[in-house]
Rosetta silent file (secondary structure, phi, psi, omega in degrees, C-alpha in Angstrom):
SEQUENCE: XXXXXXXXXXXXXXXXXXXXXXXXXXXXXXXXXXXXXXXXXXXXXXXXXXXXXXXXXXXXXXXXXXXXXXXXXXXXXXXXXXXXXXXXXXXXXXXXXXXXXXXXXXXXXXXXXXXXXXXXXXXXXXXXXXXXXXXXXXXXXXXXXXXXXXXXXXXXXXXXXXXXXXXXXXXXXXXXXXXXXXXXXXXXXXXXXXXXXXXXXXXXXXXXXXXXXXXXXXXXXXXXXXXXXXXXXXXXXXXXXXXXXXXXXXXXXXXXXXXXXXXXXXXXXXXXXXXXXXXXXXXXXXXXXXXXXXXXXXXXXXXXXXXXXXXXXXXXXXXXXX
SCORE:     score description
SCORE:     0.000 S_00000001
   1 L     0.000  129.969  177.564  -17.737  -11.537   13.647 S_00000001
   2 E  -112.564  133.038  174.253  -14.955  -14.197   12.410 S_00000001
   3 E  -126.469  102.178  170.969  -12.531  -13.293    9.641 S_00000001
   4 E   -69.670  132.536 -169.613  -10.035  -15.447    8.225 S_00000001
   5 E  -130.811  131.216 -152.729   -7.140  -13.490    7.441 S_00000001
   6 L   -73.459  -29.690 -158.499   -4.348  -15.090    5.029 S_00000001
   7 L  -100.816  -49.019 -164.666   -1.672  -13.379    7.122 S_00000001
   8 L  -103.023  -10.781 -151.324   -3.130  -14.036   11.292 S_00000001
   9 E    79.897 -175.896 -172.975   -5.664  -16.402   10.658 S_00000001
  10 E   -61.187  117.374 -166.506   -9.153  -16.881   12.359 S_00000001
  11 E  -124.309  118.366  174.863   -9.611  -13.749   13.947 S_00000001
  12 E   -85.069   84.888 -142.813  -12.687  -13.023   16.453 S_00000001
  13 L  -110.660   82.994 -169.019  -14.046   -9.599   16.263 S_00000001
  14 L   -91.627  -25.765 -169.159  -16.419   -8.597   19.193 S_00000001
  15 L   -80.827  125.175  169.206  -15.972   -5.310   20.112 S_00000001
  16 H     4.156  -95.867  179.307  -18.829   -2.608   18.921 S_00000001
  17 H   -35.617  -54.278  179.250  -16.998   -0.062   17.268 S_00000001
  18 H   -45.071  -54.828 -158.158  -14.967   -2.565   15.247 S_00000001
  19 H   -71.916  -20.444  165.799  -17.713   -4.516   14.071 S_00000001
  20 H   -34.512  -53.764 -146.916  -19.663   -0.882   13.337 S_00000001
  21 H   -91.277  -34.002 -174.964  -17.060    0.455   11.655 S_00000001
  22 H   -69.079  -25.394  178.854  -16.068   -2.421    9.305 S_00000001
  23 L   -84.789    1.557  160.596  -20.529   -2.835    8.177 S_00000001
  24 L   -92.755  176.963  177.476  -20.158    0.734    6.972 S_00000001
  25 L   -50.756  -21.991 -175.928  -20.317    1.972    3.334 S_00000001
  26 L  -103.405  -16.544  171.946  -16.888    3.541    3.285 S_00000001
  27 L   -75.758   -4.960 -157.369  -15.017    0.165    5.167 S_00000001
  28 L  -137.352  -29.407  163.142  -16.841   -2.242    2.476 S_00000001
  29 L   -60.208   -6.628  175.416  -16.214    0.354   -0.135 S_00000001
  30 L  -103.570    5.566  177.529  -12.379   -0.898    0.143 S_00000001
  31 L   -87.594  -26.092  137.896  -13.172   -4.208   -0.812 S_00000001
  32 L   -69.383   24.704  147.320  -13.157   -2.876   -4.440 S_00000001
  33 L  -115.549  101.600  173.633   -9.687   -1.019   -4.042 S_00000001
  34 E   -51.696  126.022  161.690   -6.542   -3.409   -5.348 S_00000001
  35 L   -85.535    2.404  178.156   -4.131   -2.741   -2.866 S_00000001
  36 L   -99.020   16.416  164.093   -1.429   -2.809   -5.319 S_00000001
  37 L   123.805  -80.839 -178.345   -2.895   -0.004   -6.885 S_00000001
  38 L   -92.888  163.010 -165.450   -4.096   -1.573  -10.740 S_00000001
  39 L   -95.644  165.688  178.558   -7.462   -3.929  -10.718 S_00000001
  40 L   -46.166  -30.073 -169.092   -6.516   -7.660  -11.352 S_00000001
  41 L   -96.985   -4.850  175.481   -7.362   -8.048  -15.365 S_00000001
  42 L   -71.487  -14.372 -136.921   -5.027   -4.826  -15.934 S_00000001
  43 L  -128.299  133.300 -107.598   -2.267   -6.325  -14.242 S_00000001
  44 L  -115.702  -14.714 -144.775   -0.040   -8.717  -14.294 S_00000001
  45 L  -117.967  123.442  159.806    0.205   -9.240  -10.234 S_00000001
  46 L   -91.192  134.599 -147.747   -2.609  -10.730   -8.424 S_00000001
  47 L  -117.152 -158.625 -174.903   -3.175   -8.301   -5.780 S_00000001
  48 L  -136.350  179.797  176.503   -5.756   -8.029   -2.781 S_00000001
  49 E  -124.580  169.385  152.162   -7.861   -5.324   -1.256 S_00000001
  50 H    21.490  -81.748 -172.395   -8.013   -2.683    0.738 S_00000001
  51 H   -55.445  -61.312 -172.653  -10.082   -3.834    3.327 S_00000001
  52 H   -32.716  -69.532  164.552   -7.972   -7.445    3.370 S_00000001
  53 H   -46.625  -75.780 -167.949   -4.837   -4.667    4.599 S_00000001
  54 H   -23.854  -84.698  165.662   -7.063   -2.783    6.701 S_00000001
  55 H   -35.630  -29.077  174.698   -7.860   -5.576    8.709 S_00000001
  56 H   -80.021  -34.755  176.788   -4.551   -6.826    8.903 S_00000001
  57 H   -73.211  -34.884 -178.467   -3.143   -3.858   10.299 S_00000001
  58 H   -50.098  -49.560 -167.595   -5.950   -3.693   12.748 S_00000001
  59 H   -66.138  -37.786  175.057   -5.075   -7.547   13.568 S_00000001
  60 H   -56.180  -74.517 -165.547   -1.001   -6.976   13.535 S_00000001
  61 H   -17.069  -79.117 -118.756   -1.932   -3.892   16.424 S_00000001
  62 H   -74.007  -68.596  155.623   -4.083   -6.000   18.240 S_00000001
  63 H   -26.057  -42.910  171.402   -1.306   -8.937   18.448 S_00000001
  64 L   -75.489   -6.653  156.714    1.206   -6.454   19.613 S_00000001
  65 L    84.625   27.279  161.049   -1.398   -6.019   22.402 S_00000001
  66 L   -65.217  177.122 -177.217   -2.562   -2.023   21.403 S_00000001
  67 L   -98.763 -168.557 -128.581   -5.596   -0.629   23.057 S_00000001
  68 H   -85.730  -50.189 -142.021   -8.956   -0.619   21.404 S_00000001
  69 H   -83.865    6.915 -174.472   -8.141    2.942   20.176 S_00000001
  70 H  -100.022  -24.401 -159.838   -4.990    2.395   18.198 S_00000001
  71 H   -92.045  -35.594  168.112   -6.519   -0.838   16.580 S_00000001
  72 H   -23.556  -63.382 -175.575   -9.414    1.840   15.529 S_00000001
  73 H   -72.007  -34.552  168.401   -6.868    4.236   13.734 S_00000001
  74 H   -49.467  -40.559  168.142   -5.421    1.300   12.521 S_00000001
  75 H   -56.023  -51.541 -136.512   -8.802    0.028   10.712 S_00000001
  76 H  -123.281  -11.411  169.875   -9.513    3.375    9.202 S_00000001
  77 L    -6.077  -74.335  179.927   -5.646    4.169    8.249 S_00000001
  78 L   -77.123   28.951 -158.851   -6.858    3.413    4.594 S_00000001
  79 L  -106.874   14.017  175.020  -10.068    4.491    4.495 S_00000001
  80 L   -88.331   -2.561 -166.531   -9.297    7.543    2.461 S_00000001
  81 L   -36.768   94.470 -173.610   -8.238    5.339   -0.471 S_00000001
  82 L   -71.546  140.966  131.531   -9.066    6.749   -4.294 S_00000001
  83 L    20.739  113.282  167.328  -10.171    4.162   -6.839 S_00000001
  84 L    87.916  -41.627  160.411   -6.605    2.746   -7.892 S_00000001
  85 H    92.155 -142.518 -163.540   -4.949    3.379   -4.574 S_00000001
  86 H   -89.535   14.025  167.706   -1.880    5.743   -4.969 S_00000001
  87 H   -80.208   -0.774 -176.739   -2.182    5.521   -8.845 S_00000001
  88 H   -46.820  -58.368  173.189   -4.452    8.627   -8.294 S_00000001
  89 H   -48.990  -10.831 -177.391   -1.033   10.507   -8.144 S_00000001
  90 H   -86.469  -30.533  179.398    0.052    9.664  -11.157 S_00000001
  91 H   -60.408  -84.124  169.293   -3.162   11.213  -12.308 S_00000001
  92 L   -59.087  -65.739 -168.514   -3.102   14.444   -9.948 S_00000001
  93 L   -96.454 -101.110  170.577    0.102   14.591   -8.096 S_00000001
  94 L   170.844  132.313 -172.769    3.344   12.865   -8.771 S_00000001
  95 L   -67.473   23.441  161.789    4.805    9.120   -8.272 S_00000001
  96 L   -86.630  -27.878 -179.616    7.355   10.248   -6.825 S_00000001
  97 L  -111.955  -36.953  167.107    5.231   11.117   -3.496 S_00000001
  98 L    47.460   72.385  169.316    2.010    9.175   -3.562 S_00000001
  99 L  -127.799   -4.784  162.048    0.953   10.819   -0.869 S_00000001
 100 H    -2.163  -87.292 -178.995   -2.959   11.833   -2.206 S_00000001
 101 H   -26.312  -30.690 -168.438   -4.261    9.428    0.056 S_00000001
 102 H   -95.598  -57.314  171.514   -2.693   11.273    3.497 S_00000001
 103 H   -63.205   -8.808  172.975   -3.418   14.241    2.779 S_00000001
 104 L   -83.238  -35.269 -137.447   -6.938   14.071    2.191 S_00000001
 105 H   -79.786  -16.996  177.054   -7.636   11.608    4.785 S_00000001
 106 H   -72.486  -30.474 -162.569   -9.002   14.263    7.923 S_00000001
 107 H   -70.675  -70.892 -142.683  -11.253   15.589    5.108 S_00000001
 108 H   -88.661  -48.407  169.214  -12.577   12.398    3.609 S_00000001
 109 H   -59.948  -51.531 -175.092  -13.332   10.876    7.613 S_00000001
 110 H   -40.165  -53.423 -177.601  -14.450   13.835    8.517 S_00000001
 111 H   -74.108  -80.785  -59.645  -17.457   14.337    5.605 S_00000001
 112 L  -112.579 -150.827  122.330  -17.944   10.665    5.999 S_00000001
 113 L   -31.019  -59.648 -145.987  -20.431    8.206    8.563 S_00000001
 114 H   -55.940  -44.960 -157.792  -17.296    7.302   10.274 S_00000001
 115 H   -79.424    7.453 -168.315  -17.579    9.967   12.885 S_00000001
 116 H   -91.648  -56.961  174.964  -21.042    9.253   13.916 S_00000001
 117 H   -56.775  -41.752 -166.686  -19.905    5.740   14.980 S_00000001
 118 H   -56.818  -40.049 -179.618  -16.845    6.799   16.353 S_00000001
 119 H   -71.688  -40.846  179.458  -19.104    8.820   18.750 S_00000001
 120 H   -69.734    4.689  148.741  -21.279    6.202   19.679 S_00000001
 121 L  -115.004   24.465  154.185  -18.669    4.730   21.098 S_00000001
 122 L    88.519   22.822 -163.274  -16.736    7.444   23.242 S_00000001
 123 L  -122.210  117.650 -176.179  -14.230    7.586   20.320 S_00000001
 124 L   -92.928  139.771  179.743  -12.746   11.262   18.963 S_00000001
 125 H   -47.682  -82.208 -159.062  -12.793   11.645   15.591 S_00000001
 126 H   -43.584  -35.438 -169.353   -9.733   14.290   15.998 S_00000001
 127 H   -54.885  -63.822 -151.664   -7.547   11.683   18.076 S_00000001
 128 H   -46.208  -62.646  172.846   -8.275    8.669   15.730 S_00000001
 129 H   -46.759  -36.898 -179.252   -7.024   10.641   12.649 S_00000001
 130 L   -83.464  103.047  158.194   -3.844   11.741   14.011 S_00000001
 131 H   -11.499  -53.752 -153.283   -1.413    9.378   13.558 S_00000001
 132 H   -79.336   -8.748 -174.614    0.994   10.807   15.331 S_00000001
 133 H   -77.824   -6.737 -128.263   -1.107    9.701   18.326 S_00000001
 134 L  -177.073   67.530 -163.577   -0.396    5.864   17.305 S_00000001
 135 L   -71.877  -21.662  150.896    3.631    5.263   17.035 S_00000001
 136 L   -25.606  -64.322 -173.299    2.416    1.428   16.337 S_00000001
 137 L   -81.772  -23.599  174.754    0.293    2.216   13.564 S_00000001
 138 L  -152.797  137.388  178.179    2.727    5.010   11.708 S_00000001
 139 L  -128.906  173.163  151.768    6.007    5.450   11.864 S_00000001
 140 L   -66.425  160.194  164.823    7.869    7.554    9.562 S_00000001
 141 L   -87.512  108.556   65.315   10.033    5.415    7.042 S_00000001
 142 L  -113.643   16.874 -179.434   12.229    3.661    6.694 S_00000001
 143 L   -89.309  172.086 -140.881   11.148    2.296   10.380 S_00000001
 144 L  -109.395  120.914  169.231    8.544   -0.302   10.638 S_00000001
 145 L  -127.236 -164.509  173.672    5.137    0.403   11.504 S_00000001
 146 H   -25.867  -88.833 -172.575    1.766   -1.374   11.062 S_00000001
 147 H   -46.718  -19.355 -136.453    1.146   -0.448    8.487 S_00000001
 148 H  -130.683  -58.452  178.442    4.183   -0.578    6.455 S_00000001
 149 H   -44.724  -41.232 -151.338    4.616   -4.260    8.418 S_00000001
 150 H   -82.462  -58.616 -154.175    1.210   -5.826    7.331 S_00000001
 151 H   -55.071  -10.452 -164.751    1.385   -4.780    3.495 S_00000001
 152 H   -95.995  -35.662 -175.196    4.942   -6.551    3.216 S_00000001
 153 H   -50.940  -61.717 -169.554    3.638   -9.701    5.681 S_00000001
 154 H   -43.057  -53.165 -179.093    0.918  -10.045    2.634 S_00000001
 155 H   -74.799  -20.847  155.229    2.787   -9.650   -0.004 S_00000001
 156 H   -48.938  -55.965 -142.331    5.446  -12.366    1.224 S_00000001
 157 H   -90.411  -27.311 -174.769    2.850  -14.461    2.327 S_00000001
 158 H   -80.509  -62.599 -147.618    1.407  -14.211   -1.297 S_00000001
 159 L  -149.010  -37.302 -156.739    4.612  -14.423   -3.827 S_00000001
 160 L   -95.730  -78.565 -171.418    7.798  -13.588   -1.920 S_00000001
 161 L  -118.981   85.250  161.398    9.493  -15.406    0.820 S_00000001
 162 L   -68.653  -30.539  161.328    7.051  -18.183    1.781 S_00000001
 163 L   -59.036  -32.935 -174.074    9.191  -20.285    3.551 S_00000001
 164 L  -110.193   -6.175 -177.747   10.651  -17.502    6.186 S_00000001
 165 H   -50.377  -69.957 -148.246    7.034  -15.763    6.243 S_00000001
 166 H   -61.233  -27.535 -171.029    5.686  -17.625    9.296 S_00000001
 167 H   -74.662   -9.502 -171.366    9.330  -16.971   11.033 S_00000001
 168 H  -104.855  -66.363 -175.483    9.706  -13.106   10.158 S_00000001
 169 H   -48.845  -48.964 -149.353    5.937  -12.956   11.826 S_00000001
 170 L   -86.224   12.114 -169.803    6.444  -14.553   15.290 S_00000001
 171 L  -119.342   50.776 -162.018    9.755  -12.562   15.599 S_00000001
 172 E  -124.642  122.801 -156.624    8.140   -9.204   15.048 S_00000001
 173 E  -147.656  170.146 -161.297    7.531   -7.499   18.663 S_00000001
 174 E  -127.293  137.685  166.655    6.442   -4.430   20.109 S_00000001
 175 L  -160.018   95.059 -141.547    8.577   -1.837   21.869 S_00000001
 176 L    39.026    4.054 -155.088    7.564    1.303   21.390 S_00000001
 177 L  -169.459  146.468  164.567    7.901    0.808   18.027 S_00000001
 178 E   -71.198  131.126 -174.765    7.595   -2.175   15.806 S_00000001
 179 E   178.027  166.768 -155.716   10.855   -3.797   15.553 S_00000001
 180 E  -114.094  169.179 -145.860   12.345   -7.619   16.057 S_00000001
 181 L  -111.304   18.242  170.095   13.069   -9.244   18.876 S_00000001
 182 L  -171.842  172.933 -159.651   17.153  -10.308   16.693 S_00000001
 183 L   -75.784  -13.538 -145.970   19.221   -9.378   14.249 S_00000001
 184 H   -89.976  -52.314 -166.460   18.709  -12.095   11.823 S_00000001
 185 H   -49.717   -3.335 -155.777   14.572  -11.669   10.881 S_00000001
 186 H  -112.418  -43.510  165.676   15.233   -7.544   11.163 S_00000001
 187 H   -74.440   -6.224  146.991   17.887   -8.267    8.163 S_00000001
 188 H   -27.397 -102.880  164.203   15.317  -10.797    6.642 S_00000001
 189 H    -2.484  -68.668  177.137   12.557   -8.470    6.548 S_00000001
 190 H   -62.156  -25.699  169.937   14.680   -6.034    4.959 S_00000001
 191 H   -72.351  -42.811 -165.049   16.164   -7.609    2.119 S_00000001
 192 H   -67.544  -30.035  152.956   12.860   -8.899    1.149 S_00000001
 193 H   -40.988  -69.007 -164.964   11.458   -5.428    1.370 S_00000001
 194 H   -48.366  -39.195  179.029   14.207   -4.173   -0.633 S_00000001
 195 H   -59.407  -85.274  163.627   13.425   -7.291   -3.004 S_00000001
 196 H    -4.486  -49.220 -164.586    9.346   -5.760   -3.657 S_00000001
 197 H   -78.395  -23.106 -160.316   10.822   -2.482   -4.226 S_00000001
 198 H  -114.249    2.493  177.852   13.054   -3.450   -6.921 S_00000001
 199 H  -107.062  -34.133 -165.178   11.082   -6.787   -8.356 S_00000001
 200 H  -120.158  -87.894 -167.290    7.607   -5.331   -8.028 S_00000001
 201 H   -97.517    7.265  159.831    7.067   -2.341   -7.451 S_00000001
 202 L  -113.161   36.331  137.239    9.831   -0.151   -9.783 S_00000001
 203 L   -78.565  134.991 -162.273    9.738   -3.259  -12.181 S_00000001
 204 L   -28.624  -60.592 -167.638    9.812   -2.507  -15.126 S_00000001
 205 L   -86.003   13.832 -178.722    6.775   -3.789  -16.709 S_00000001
 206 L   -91.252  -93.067 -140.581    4.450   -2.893  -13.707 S_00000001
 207 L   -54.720   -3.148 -167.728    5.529    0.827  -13.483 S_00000001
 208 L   -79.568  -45.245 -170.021    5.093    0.497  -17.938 S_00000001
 209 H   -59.877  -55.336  150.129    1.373   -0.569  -16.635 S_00000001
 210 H   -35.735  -17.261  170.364    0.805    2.084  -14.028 S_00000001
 211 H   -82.815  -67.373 -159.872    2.181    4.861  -17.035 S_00000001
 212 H   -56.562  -89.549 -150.453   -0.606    3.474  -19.592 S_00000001
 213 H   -44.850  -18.073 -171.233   -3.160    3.306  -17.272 S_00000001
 214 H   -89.366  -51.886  177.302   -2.515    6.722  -15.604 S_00000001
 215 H   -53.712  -35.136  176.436   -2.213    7.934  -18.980 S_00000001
 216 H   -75.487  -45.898 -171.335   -5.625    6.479  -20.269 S_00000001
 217 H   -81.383  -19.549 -178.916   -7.421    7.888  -16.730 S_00000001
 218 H   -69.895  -32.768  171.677   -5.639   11.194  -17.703 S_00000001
 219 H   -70.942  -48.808  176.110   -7.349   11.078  -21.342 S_00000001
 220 H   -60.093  -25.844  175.728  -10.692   10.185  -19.679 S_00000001
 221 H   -73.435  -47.771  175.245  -10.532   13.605  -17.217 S_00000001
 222 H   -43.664  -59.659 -167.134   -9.308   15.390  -20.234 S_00000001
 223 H   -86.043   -3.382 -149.742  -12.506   14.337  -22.553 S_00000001
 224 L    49.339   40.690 -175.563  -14.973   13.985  -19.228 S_00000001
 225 L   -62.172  -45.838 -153.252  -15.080   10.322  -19.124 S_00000001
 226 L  -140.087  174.060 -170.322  -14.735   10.536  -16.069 S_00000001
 227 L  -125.247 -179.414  157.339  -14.372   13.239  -12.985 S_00000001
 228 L   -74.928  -29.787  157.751  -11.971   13.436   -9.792 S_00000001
 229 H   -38.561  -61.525  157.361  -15.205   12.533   -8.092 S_00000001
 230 H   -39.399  -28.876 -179.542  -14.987    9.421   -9.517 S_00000001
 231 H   -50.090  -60.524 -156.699  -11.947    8.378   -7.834 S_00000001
 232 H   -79.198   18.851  161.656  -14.141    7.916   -4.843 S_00000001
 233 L   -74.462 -120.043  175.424  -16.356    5.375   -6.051 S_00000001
 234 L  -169.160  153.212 -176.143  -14.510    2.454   -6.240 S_00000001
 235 H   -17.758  -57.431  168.908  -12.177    0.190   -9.011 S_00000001
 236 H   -51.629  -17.565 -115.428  -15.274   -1.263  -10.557 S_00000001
 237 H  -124.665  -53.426 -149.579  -17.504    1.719  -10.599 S_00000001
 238 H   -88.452   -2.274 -172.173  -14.883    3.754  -12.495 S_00000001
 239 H   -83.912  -36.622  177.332  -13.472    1.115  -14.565 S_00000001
 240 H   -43.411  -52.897 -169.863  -17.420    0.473  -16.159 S_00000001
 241 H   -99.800    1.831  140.358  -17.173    3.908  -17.290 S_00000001
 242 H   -53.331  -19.036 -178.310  -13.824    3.756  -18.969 S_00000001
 243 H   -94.133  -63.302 -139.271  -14.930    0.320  -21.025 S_00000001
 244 L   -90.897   -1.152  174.187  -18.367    1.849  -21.858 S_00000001
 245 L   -69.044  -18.166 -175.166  -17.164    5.404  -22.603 S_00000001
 246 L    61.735    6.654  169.879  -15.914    3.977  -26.290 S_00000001
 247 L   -81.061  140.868 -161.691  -13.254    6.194  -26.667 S_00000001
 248 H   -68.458  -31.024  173.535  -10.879    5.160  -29.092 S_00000001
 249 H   -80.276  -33.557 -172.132   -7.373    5.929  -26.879 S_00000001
 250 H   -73.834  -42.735 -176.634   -8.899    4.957  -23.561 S_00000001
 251 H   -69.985  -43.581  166.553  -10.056    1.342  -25.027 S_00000001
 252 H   -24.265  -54.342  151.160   -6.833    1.261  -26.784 S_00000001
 253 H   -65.485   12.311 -179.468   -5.155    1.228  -23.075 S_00000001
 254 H  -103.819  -68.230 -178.113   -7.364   -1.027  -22.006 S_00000001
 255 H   -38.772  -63.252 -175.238   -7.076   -3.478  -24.548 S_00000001
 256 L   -52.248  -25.175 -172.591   -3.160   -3.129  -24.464 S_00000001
 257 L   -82.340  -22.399 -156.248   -3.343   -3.636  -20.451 S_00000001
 258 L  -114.683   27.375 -171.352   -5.216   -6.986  -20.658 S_00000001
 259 L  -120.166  172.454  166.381   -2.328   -8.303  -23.116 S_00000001
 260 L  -105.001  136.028 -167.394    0.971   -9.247  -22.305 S_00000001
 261 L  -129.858  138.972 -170.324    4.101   -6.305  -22.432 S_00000001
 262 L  -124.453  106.889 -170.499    7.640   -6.899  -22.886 S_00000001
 263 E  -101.391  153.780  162.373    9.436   -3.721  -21.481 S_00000001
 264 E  -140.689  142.796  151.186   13.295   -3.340  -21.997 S_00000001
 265 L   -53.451  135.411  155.866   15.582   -0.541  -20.837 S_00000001
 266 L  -151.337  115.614 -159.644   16.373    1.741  -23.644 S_00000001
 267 L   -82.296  -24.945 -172.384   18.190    4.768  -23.036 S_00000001
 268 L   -63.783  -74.103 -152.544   18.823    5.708  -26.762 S_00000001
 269 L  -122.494   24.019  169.705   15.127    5.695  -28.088 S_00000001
 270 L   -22.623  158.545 -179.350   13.046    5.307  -25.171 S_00000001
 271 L  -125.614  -28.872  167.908    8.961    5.656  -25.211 S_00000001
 272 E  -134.528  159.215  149.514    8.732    6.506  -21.550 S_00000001
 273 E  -121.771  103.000 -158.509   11.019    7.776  -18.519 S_00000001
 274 E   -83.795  133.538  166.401    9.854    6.122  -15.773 S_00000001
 275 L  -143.729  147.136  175.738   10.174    7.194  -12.195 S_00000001
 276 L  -140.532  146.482  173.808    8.300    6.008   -9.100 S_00000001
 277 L   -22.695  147.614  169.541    8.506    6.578   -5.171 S_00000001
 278 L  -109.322   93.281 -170.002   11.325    5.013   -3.510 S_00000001
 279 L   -73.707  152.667 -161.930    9.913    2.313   -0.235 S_00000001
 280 L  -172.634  146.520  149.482   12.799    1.423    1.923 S_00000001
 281 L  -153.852  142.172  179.317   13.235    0.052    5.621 S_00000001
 282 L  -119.234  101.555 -152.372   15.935    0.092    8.306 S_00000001
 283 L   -80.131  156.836  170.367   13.910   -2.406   10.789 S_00000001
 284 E  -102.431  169.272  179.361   15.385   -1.981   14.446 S_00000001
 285 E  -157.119  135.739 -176.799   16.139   -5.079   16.489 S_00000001
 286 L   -67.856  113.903 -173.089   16.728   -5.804   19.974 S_00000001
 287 E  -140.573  119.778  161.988   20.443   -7.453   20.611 S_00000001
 288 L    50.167   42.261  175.368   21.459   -7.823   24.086 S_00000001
 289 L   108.401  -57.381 -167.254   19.262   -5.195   25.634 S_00000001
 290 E   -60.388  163.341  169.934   20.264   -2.339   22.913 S_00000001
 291 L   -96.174  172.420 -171.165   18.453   -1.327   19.932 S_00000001
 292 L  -173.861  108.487  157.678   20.030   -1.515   16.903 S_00000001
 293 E   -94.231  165.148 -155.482   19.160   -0.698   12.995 S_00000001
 294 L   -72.805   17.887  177.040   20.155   -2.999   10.731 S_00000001
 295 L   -99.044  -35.575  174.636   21.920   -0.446    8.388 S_00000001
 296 L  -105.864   39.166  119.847   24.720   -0.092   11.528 S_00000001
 297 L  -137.375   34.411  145.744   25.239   -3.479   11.175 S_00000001
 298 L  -126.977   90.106  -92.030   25.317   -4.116    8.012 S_00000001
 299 H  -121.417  -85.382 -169.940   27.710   -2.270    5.718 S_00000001
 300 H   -29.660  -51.687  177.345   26.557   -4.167    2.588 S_00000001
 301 H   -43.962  -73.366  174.647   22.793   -3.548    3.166 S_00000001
 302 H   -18.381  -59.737 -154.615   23.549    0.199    3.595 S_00000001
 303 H   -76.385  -33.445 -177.803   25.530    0.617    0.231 S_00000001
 304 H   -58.175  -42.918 -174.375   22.899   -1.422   -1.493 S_00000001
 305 H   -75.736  -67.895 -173.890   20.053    0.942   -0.312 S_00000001
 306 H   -25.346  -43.775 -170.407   22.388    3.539   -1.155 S_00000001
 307 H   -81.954  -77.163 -174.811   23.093    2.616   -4.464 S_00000001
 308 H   -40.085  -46.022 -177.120   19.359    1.783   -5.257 S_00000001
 309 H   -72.200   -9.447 -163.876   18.205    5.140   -3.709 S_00000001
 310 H  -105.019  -68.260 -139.875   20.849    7.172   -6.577 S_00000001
 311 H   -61.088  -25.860 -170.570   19.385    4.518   -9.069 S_00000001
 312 L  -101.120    2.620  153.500   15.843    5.329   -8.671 S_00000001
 313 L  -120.316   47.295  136.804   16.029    8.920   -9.047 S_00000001
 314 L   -83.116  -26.097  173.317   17.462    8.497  -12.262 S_00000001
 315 L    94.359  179.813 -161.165   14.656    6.674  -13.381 S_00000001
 316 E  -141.354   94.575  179.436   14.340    4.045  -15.591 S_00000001
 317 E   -54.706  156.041  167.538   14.121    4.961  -20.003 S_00000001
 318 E  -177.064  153.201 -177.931   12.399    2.006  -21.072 S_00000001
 319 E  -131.539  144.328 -177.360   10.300    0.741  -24.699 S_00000001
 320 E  -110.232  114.100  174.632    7.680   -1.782  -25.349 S_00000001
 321 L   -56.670  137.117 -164.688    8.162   -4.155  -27.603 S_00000001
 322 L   -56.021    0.000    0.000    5.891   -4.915  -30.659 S_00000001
């Protein structure tokens, strides 16, 4: 199997298990989950899927020279995904945590195919799932794992910093931990992270979109457009029956989504108060043997996160203009 991947390139996929795991129904069921969350005509952002990240973390691992069984857990990371991606929380849980997806995810492999495959190739279910097994593939934040590594490679690679993209990849290295092999790509990396969080994903009119639309799947659960069941179809599946349900407030959000919205702060007369998770990273980097994260040496970076980390759980008032 050959995949061209936007981020590594042609990539040559021989081994069993991979190519098993990627022909079933729940890895090809991610090809219809936006990884940014909202599907493409809601949204302003042209995003990618699922899978496209899947594979990439599986490809980053691989590069970094993991074994077979870390590039596995790496593959299947996402494969717990709802419909929508972490807007499910906005739905269920709360944007503040987005963590739906994690918590689910022993459950959702478990009931699945995947562990049938897993076996036919000497592969434990229980290992795969546990993270904690795989300091490559998950790290707590704000340090850099796979995962956390690929979606920001993409999104660079996409919209942000095209020009330093290929140079932030080759200086990305593995020591026990994902982390750069100098100081200046590990403070790179990090602004432009910081840049996503505060351009993208708590901008204004994306988190105004991610409100509507959360609000509109909350009216469809409410009326029984739609079910929590539903989640686990997939962005198309559940978006058909939101258009063809006819209800007058969900097409109302629809309509309003597939328009253009001009958000402003307004603290006086606001229409929403917006708050969303706060993503952060303090990448480490390798300087003359030592490790080193880039918040203790860089005093500005720090205060900036600091300041931004205050800012965002105040939240943002904000109104849409007629």
């Amino acid at each position: 199997m050959i995949v061209n991947d936007r981020v590594y390139g042609e990539q040559l996929i021989e081994e069993p298990v991979l190519i098993g795991l990627i022909k079933s129904r729940e890895l090809q069921r991610l090809k219809n989950i936006n990884q940014f969350g909202m599907p493409d005509e809601l949204y302003n952002f042209k995003g990618y899927s699922r899978l496209e990240h899947s594979l990439g973390v599986m490809f980053l691992l691989r590069e970094l020279d993991a074994d077979l069984e870390e590039q596995v857990a790496g593959l299947l990371h996402d494969v717990s995904h709802s419909a929508f991606s972490h807007l499910i929380d906005w739905v269920y849980g709360t944007e503040m945590q987005e963590n739906h997806q994690d918590e689910i995810h022993d459950r959702f492999v478990k009931s699945s195919s995947l562990p049938k495959t897993l076996e036919k190739y000497n592969f434990s279910f229980a290992q795969i799932t546990n993270h904690h097994n795989f300091p490559l593939l998950e790290q707590e934040a704000p340090l850099l794992c796979a995962d956390r590594v690929d979606y920001s490679l993409r999104e660079m690679a996409l919209y942000q910093d095209k020009e330093n993209f290929p140079f932030l990849r080759d200086s990305i290295i593995a020591n026990k931990r994902i982390m750069f092999n100098n100081r200046e790509p590990a403070e790179l990396f990090a602004k432009n992270y910081l840049k996503m969080q505060l351009n993208h994903w708590t901008g204004l009119e994306y988190m105004t979109r991610w409100r509507l639309f959360a609000d509109g799947i909350k009216t469809a659960v409410r009326e029984k457009v739609v079910s929590y069941e539903d989640f686990f179809t997939d962005n198309f599946a559940f978006l058909e029956k939101l258009e063809k349900s006819k209800h007058r407030e969900i097409v109302h959000v629809l309509d309003s989504l597939k328009g253009k919205l001009i958000v402003i702060e307004d603290k006086e007369n606001p229409q929403y108060h917006l708050k969303k998770k706060f993503r952060w990273v303090d990448p480490e980097f390798i300087d003359c043997g030592k490790v080193y994260r880039v918040t203790e040496v860089n005093e500005g970076y720090k205060k900036e996160i600091e300041y931004q980390m205050e800012r965002n759980r105040e939240g943002w008032k904000v109104r849409i203009l007629p």
